[in-house]
Structures are given as C-alpha cells and as structure tokens.
C-alpha positions as CSV (number, residue, x, y, z in Angstrom):
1,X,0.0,0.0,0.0
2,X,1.5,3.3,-1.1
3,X,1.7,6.4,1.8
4,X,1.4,8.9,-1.3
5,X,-1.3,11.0,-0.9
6,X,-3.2,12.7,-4.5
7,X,-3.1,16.1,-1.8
8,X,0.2,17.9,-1.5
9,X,1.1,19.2,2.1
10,X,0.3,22.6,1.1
11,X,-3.4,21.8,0.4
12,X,-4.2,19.7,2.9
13,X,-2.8,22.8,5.6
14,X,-4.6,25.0,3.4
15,X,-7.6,22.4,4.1
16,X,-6.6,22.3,8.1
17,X,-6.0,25.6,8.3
18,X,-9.8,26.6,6.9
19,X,-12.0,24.1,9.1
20,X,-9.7,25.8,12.1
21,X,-10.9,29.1,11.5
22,X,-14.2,28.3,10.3
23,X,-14.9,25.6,12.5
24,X,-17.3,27.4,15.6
25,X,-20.1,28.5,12.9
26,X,-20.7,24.5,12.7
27,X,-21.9,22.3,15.4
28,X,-19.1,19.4,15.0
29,X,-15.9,19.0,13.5
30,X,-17.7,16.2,11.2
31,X,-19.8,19.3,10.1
32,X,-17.2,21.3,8.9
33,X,-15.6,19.0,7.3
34,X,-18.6,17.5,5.3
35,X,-19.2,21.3,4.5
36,X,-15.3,22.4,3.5
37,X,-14.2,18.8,1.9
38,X,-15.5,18.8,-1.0
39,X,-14.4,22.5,-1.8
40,X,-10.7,20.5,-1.7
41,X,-12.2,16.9,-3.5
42,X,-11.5,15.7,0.3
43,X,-14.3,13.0,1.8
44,X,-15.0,14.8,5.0
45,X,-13.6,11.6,7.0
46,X,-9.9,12.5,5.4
47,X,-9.9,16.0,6.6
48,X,-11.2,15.3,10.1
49,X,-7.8,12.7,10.2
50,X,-5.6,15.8,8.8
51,X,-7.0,18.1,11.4
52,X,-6.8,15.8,14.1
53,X,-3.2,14.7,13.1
54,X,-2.6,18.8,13.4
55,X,-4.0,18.8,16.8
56,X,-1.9,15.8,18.1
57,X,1.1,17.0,16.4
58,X,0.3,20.1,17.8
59,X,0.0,19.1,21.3
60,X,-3.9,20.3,20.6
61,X,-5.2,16.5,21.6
62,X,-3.1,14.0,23.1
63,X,-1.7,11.0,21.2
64,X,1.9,10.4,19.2
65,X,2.7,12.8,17.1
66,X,3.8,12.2,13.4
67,X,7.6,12.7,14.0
68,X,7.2,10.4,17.2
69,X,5.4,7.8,14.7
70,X,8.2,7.7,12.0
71,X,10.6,7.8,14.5
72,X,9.5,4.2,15.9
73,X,9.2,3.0,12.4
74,X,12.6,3.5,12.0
75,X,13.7,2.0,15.5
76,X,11.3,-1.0,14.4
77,X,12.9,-1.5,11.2
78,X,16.3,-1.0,13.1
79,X,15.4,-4.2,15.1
80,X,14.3,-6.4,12.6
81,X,17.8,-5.5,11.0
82,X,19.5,-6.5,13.7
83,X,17.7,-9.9,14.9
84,X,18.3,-10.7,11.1
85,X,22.0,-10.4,11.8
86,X,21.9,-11.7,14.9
87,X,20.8,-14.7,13.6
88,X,23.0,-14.8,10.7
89,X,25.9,-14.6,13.4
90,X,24.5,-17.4,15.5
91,X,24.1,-19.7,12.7
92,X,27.8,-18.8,11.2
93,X,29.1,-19.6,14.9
94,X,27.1,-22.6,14.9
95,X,29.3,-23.4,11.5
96,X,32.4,-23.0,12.5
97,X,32.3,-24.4,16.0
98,X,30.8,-27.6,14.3
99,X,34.2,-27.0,11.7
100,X,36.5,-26.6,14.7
101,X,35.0,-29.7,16.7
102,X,35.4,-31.7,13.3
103,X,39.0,-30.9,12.9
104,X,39.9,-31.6,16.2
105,X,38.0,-35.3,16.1
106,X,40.0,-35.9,12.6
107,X,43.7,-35.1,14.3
C-alpha cells in the first residue's frame, strides 16, 4: 500500500487551516468537514484525520505525534535488521564451532 497522498502538504494545511478558522459557525468538526471537503475533493472523513493529526502534532489533543510515529518506524525497522544479523551470526558460529570440533575429532 503506497503512503502517497493525491493532496500535496500545502493543500491539505490549506484544508486544516480553513475548518480551524471556520470551525465554531458549525456544530461538530464532522460538520465542517462534510461542509469544506468537497471545496478541496477531500471526503469529510480524510480531513477530520488531517486536522486531528494537526492537533496531536500540535500538542492540541493527546496522542503520538507524526515525528514520534516515523521515528518508531525506523527503530522498528532498526530491530528487525538486527535480529536478522543476529541470527546470521549465530548460525555462522554454529558453522564454524561444528568445523573446529570436526577438525579436532579428525587429528
């Protein structure tokens, strides 16, 4: 699944940015966005999660905030790399302690 998005960052602040400002002349956030949306081709559930990513990122609303989220992506990923190579070590050691034992059994 691709993390491209058809909007660039500029309209989807743009998009933020106008339910913000506009948003106390509607009763919910839902509202505004069903009303501002489609001004952007946005379905009003998309720009709800951009304005409530702005809010956690923010510090608006709790919850982790985009640079916290990438950031343990990349620790994740770090991980996996290294319990790959960690493995890759064990079985080589495996190797050539099964190698030593054989030469010595062969002297």
């Amino acid at each position: 699944m691709s993390n491209q998005s058809k909007f660039s960052p500029e309209v989807r602040e743009r998009a933020v940015r106008i339910v913000q400002e506009q948003r106390d002349q509607y009763p919910s956030l839902w509202a505004a966005a069903a009303s501002i949306g489609p001004k952007f081709d946005c379905a009003p559930s998309t720009l709800v999660g951009w304005v409530k990513r702005w809010e956690v990122d923010n510090g608006v609303r709790d919850g982790m905030t985009s640079e916290e989220h990438e950031r343990i992506k990349l620790l994740e990923r770090e991980v996996k790399e290294l319990r790959r190579a960690n493995e890759i070590l064990k079985t080589a050691s495996a190797f050539f302690a099964q190698a030593a034992l054989d030469r010595e059994l062969k002297k």
